[in-house]
LOSE-488396 format. One record per residue: residue number from 0; x, y, z of N, C-alpha, C in turn. Coordinates in pm, 1 decimal, m for minus. Layout:
<site><i>NUM</i><n_u>X</n_u><n_v>Y</n_v><n_w>Z</n_w><ca_u>X</ca_u><ca_v>Y</ca_v><ca_w>Z</ca_w><c_u>X</c_u><c_v>Y</c_v><c_w>Z</c_w></site>
...
//
This chain:
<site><i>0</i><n_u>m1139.3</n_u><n_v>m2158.2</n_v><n_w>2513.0</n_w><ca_u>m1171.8</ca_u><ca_v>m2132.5</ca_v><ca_w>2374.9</ca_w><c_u>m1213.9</c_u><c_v>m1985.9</c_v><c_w>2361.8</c_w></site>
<site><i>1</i><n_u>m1171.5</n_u><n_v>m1932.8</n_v><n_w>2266.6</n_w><ca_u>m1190.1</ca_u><ca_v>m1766.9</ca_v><ca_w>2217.2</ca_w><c_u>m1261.6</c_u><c_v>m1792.9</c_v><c_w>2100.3</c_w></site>
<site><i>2</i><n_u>m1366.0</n_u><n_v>m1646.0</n_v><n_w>2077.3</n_w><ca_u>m1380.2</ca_u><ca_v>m1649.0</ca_v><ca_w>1945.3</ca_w><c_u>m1308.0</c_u><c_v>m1534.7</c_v><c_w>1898.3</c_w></site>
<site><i>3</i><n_u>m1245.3</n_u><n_v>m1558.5</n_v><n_w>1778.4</n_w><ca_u>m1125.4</ca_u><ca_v>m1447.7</ca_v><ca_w>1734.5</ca_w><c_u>m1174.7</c_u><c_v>m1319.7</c_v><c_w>1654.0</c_w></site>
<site><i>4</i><n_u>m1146.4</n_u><n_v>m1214.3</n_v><n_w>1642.2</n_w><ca_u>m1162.5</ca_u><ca_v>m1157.5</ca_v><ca_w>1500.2</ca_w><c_u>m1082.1</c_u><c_v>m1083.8</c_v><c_w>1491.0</c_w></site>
<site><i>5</i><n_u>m1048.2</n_u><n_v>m1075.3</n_v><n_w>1367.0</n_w><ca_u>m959.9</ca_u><ca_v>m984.7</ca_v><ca_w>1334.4</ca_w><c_u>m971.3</c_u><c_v>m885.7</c_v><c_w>1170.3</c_w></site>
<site><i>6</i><n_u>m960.2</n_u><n_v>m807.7</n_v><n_w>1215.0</n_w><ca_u>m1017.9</ca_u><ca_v>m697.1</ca_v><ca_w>1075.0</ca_w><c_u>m904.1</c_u><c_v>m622.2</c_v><c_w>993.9</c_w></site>
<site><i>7</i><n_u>m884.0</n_u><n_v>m622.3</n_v><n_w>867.1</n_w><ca_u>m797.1</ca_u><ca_v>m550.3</ca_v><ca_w>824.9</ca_w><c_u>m890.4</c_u><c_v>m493.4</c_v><c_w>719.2</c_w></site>
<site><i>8</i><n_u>m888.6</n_u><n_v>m338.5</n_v><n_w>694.3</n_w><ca_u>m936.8</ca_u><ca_v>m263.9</ca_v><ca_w>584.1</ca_w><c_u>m829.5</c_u><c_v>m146.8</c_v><c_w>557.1</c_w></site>
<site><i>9</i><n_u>m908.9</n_u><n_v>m174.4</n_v><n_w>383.0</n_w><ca_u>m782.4</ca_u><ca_v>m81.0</ca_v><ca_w>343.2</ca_w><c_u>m917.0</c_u><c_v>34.8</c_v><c_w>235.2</c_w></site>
<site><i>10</i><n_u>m914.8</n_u><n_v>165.6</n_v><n_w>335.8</n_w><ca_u>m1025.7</ca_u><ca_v>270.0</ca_v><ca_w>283.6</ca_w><c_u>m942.4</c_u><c_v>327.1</c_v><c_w>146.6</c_w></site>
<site><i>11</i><n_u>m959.9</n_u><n_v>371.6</n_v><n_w>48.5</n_w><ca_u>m918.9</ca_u><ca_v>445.5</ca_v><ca_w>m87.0</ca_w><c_u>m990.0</c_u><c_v>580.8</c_v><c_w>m40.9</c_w></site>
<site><i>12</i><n_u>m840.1</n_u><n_v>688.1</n_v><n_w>m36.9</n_w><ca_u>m879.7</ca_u><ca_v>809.5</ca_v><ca_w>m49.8</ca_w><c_u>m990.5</c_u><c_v>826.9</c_v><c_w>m169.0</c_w></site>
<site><i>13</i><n_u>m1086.2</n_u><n_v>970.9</n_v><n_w>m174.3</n_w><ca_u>m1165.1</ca_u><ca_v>1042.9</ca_v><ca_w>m244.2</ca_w><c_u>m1092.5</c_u><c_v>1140.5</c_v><c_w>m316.3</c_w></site>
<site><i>14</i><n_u>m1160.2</n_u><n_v>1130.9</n_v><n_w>m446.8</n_w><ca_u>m1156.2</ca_u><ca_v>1264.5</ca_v><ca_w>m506.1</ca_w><c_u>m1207.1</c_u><c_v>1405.2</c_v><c_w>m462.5</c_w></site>
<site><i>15</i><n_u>m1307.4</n_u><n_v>1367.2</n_v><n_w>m409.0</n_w><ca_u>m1399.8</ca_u><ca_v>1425.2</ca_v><ca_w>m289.6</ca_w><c_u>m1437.3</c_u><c_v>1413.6</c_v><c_w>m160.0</c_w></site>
<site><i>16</i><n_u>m1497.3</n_u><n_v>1492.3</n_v><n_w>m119.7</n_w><ca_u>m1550.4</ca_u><ca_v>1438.7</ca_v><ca_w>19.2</ca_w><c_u>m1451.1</c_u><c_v>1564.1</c_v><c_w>143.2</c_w></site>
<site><i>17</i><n_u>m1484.5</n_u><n_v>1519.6</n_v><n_w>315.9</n_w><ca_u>m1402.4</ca_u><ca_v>1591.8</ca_v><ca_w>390.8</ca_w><c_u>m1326.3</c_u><c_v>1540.6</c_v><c_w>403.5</c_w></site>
<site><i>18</i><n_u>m1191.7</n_u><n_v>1595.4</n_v><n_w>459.3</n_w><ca_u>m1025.8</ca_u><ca_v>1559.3</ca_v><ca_w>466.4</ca_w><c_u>m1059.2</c_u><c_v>1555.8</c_v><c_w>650.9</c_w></site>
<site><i>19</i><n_u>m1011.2</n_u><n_v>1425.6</n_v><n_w>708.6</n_w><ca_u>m999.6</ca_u><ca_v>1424.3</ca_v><ca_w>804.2</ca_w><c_u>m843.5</c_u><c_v>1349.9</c_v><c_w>881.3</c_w></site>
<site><i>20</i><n_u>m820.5</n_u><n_v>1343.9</n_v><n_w>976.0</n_w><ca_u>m701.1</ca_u><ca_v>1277.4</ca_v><ca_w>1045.1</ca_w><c_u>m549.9</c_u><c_v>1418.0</c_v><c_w>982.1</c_w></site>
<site><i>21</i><n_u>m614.4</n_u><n_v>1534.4</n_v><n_w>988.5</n_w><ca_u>m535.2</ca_u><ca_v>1605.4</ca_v><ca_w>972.7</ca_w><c_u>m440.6</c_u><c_v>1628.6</c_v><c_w>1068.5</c_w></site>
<site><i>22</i><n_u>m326.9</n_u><n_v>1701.4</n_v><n_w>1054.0</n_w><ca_u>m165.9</ca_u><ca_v>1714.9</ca_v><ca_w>1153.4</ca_w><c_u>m213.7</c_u><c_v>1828.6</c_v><c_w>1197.2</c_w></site>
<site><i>23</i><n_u>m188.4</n_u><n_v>1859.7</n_v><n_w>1337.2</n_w><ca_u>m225.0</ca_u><ca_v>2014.3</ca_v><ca_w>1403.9</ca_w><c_u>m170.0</c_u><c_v>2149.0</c_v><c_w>1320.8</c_w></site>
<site><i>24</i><n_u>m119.8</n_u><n_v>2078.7</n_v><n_w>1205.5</n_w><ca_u>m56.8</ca_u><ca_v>2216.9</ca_v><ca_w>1128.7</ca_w><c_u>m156.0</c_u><c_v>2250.6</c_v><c_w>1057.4</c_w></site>
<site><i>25</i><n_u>m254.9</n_u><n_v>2168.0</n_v><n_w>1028.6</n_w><ca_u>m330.0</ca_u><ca_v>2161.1</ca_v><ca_w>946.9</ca_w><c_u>m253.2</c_u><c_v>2078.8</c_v><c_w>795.9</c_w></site>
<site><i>26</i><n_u>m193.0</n_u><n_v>2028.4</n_v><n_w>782.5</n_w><ca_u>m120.3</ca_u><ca_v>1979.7</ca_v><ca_w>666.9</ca_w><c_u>m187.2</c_u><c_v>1838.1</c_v><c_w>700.1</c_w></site>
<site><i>27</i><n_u>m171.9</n_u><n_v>1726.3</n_v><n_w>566.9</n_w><ca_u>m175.3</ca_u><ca_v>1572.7</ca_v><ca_w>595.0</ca_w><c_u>m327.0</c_u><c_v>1533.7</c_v><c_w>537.9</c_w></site>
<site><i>28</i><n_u>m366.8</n_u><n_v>1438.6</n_v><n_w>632.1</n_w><ca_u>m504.1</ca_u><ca_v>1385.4</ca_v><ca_w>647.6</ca_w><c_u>m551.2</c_u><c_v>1299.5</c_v><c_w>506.8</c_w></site>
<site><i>29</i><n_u>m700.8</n_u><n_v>1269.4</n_v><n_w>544.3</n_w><ca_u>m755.9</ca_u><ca_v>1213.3</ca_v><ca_w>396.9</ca_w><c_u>m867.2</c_u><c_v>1225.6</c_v><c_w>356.0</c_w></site>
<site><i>30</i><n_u>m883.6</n_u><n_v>1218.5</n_v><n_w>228.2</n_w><ca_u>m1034.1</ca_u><ca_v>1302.4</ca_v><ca_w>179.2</ca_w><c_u>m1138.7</c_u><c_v>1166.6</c_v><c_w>179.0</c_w></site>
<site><i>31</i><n_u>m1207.4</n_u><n_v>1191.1</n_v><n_w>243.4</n_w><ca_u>m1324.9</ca_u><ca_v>1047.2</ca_v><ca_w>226.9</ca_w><c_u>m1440.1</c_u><c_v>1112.7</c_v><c_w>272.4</c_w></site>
<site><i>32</i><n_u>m1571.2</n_u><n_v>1080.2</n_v><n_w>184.5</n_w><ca_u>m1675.6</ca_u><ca_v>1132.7</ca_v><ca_w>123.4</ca_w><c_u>m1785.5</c_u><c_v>1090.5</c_v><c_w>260.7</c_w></site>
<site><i>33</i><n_u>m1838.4</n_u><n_v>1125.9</n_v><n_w>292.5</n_w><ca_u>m1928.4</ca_u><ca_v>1172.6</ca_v><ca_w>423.3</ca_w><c_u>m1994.3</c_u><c_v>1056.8</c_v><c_w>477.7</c_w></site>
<site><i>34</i><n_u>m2032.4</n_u><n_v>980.8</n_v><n_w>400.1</n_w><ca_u>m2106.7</ca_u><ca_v>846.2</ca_v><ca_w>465.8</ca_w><c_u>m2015.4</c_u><c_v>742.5</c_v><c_w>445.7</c_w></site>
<site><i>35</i><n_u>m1856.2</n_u><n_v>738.7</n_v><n_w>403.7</n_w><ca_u>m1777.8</ca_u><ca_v>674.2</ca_v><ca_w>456.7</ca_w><c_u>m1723.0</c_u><c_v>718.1</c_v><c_w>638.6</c_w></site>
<site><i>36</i><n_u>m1724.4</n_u><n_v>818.0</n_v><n_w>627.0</n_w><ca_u>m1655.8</ca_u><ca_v>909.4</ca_v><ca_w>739.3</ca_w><c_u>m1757.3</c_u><c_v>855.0</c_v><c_w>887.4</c_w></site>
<site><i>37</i><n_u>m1905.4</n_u><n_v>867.1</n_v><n_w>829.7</n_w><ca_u>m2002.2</ca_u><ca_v>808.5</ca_v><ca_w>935.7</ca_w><c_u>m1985.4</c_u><c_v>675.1</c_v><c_w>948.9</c_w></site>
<site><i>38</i><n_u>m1951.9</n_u><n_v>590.8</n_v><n_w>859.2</n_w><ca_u>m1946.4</ca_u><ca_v>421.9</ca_v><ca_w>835.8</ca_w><c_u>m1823.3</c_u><c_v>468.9</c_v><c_w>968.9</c_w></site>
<site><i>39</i><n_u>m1722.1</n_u><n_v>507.5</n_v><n_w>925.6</n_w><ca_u>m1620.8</ca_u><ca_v>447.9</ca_v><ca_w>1031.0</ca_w><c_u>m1620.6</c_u><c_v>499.8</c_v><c_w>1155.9</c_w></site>
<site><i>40</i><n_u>m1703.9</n_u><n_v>599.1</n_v><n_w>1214.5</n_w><ca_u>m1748.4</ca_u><ca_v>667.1</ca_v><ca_w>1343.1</ca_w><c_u>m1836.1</c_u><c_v>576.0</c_v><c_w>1395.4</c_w></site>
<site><i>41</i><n_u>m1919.1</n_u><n_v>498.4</n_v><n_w>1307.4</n_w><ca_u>m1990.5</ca_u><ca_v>407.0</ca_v><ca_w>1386.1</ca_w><c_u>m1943.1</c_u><c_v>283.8</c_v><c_w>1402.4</c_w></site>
<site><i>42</i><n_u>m1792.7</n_u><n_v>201.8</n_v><n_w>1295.8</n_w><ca_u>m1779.9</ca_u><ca_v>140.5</ca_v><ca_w>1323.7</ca_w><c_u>m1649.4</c_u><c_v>143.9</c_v><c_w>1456.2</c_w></site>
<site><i>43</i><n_u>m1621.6</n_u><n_v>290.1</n_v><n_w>1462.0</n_w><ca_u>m1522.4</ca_u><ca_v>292.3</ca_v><ca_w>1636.9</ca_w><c_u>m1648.7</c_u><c_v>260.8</c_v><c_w>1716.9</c_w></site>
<site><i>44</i><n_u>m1737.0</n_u><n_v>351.5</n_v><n_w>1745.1</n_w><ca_u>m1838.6</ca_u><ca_v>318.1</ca_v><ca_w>1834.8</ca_w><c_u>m1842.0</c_u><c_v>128.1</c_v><c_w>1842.2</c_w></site>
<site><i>45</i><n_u>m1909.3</n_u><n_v>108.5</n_v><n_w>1777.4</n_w><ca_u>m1949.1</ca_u><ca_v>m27.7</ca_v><ca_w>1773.6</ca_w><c_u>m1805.3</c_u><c_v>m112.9</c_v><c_w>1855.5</c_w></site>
<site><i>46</i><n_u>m1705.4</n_u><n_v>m115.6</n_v><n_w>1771.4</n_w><ca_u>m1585.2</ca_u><ca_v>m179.6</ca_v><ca_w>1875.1</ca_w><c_u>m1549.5</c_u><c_v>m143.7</c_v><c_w>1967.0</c_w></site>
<site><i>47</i><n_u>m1550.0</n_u><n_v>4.6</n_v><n_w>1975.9</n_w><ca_u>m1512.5</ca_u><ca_v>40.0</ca_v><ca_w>2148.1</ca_w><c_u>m1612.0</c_u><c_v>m33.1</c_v><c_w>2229.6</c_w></site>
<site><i>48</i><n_u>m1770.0</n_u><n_v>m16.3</n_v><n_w>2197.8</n_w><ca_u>m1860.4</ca_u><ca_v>m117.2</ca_v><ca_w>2304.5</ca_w><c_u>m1805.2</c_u><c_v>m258.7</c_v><c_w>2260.0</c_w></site>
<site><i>49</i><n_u>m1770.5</n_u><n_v>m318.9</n_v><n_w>2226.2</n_w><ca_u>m1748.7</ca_u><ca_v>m433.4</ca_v><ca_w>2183.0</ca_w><c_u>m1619.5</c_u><c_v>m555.2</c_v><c_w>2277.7</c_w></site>
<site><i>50</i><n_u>m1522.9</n_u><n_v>m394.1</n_v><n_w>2294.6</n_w><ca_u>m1402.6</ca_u><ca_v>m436.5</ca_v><ca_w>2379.2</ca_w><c_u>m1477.2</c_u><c_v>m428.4</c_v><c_w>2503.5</c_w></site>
<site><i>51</i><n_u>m1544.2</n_u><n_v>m442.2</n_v><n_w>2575.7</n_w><ca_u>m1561.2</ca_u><ca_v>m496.1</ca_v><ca_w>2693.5</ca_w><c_u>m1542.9</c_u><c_v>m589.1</c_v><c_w>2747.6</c_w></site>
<site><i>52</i><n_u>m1607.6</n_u><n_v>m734.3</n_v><n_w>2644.7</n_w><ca_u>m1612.4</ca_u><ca_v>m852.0</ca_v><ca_w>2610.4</ca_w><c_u>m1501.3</c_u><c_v>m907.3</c_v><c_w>2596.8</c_w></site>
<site><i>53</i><n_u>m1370.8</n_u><n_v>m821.2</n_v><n_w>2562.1</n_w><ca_u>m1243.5</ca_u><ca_v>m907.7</ca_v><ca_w>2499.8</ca_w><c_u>m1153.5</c_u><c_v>m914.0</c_v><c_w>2629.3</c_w></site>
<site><i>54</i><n_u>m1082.9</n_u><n_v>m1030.3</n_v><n_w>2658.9</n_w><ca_u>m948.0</ca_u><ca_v>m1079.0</ca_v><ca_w>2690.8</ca_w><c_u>m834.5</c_u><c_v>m1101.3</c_v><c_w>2678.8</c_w></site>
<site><i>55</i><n_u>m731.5</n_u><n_v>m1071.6</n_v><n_w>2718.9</n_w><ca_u>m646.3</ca_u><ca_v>m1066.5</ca_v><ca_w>2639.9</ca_w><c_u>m626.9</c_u><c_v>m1250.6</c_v><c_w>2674.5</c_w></site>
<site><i>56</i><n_u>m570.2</n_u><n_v>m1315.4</n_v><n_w>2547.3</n_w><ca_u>m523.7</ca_u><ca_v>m1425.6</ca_v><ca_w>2541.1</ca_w><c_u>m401.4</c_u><c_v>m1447.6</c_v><c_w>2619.2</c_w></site>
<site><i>57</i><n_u>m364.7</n_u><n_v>m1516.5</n_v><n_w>2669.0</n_w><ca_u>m240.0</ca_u><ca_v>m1562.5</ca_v><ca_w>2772.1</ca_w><c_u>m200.7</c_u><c_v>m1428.5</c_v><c_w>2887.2</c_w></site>
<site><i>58</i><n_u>m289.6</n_u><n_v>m1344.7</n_v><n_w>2896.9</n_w><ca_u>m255.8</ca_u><ca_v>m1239.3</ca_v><ca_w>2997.1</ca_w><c_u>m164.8</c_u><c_v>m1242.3</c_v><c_w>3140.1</c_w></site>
<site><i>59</i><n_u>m70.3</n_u><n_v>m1178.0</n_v><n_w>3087.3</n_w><ca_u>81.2</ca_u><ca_v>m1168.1</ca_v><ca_w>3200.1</ca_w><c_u>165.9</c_u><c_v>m1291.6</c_v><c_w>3153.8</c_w></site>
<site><i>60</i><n_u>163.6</n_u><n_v>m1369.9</n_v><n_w>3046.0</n_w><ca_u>225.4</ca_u><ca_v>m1459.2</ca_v><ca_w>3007.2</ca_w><c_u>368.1</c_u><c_v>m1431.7</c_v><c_w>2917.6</c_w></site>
<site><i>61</i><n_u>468.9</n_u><n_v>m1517.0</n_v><n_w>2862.2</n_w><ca_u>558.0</ca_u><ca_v>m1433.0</ca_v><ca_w>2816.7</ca_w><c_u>504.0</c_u><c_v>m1419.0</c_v><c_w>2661.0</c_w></site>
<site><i>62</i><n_u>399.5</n_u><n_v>m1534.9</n_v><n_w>2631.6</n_w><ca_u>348.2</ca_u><ca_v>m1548.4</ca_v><ca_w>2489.8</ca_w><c_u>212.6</c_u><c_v>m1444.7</c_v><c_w>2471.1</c_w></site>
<site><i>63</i><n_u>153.5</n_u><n_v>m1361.2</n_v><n_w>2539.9</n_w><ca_u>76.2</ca_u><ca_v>m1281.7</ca_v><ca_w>2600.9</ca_w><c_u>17.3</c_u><c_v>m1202.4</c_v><c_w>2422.5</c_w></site>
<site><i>64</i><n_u>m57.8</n_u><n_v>m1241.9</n_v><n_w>2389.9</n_w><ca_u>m159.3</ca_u><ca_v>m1204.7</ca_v><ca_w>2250.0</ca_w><c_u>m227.9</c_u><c_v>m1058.2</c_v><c_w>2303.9</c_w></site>
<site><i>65</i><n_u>m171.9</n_u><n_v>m959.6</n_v><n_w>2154.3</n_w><ca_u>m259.3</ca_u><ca_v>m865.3</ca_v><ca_w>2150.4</ca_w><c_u>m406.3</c_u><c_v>m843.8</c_v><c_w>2085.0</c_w></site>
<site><i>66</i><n_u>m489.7</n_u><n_v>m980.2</n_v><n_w>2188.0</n_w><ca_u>m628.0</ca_u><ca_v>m980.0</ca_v><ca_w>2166.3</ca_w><c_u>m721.6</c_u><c_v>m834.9</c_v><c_w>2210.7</c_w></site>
<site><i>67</i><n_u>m675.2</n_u><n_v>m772.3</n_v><n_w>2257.3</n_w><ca_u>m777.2</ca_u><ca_v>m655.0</ca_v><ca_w>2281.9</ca_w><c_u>m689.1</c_u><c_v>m481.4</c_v><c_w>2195.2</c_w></site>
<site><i>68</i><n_u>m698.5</n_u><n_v>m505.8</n_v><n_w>2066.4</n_w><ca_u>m636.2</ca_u><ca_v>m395.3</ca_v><ca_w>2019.3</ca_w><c_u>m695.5</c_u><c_v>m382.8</c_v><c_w>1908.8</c_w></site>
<site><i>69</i><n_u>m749.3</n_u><n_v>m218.9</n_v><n_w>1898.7</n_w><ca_u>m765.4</ca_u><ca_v>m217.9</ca_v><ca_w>1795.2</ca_w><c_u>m767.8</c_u><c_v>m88.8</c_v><c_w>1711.2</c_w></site>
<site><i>70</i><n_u>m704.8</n_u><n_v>m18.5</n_v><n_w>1622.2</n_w><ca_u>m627.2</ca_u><ca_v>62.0</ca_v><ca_w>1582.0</ca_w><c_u>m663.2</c_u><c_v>116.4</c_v><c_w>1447.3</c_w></site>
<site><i>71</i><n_u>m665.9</n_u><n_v>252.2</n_v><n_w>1377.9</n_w><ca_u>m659.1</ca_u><ca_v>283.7</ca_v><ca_w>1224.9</ca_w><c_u>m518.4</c_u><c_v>393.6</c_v><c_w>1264.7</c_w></site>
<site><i>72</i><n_u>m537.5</n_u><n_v>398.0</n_v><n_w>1130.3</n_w><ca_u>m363.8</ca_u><ca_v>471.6</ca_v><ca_w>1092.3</ca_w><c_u>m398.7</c_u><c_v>499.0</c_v><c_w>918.8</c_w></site>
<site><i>73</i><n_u>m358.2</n_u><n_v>615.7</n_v><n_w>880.3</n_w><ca_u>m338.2</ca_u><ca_v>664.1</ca_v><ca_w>732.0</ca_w><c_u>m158.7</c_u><c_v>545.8</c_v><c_w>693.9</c_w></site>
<site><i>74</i><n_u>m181.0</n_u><n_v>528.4</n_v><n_w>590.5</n_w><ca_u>m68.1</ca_u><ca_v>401.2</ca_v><ca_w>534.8</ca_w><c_u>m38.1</c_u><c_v>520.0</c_v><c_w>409.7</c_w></site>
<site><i>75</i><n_u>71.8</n_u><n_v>465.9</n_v><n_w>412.9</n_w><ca_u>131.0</ca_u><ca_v>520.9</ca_v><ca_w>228.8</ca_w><c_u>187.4</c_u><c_v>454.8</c_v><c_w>149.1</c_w></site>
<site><i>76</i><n_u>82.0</n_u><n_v>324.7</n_v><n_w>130.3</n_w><ca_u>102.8</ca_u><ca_v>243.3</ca_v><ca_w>23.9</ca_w><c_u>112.8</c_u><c_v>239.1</c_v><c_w>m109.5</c_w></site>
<site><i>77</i><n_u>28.0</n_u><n_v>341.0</n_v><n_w>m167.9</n_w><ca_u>35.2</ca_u><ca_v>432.2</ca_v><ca_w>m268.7</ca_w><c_u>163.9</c_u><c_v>495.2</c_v><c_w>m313.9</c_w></site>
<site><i>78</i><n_u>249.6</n_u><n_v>519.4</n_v><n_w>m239.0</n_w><ca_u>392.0</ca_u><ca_v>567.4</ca_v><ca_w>m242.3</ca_w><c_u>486.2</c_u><c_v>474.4</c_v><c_w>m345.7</c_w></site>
<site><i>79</i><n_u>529.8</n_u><n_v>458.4</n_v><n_w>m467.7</n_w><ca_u>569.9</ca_u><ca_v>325.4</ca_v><ca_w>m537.2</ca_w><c_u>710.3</c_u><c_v>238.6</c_v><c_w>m483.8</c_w></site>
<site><i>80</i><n_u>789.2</n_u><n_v>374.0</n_v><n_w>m410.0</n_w><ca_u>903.5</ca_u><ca_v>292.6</ca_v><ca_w>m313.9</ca_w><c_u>855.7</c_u><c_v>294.2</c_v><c_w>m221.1</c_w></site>
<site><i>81</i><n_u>755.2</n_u><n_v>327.9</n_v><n_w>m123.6</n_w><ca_u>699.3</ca_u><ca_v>292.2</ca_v><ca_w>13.2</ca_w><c_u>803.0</c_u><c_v>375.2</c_v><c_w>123.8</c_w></site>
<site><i>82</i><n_u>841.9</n_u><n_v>498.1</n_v><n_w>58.0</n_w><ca_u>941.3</ca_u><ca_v>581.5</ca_v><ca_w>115.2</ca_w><c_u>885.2</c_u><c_v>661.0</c_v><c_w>248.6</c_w></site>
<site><i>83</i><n_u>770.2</n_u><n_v>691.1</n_v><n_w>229.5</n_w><ca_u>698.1</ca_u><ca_v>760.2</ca_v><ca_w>329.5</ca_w><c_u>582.9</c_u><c_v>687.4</c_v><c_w>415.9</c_w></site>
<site><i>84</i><n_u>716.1</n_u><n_v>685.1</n_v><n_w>559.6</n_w><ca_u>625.4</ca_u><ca_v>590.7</ca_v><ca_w>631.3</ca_w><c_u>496.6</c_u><c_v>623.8</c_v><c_w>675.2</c_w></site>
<site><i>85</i><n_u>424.4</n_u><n_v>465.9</n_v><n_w>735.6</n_w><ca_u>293.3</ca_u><ca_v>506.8</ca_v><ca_w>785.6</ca_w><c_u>272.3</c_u><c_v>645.0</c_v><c_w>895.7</c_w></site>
<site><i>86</i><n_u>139.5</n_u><n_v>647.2</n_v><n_w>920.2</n_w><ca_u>107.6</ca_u><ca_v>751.2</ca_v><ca_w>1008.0</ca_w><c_u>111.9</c_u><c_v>693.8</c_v><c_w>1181.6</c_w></site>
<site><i>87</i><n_u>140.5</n_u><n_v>763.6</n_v><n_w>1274.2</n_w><ca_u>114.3</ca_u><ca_v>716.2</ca_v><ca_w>1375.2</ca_w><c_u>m23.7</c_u><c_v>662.5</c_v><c_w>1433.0</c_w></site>
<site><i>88</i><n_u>m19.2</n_u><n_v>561.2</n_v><n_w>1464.6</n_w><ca_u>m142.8</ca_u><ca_v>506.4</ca_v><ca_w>1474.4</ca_w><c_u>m263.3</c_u><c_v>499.5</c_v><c_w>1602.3</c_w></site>
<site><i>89</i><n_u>m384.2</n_u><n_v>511.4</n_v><n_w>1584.4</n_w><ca_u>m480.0</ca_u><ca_v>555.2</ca_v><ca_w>1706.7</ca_w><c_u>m564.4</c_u><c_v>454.8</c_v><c_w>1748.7</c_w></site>
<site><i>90</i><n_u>m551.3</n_u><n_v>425.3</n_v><n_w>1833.5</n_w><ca_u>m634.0</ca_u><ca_v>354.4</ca_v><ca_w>1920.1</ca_w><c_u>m766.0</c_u><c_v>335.2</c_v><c_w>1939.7</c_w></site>
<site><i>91</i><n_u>m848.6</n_u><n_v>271.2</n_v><n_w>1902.1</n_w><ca_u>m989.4</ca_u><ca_v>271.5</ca_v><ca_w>1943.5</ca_w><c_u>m1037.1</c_u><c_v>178.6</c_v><c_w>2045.2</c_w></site>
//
């Protein structure tokens, strides 16, 4: 028996705030207002300690669950044809 979780959030750019997850060109990224920016620094912290604890479900199996993953990525859902794909996505 596992206990599961699984998280999906969807952050709304700022009108304000710092632009972060920028492209080494400096182009891209997203503007979110400072104590969102800390909310989600603490909530990597918090899951990175967290994955210690996790297993992967059926490990080396052919049905083998990606129980230990966990990931943000900029989306461009906002886009009204959804023309511009997501961002490559990072690992925590």
């Amino acid at each position: 028996m596992y206990l599961r979780i699984n998280i999906d959030l969807a952050v709304p750019e700022s009108a304000t705030g710092t632009v972060i997850l920028k492209n080494t060109d400096g182009s891209g990224g997203i503007k979110l207002p400072s104590n969102v920016i800390t909310a989600l620094n603490n909530l990597k912290t918090t899951i990175q300690d967290y994955k210690q604890y996790a297993k992967k479900i059926n490990a080396g199996q052919p049905n083998e669950e990606a129980s230990v993953t966990a990931e943000y990525y900029l989306c461009h859902h906002d886009d009204p044809l959804h023309l511009t794909p997501d961002e490559p996505r990072i690992e925590i």
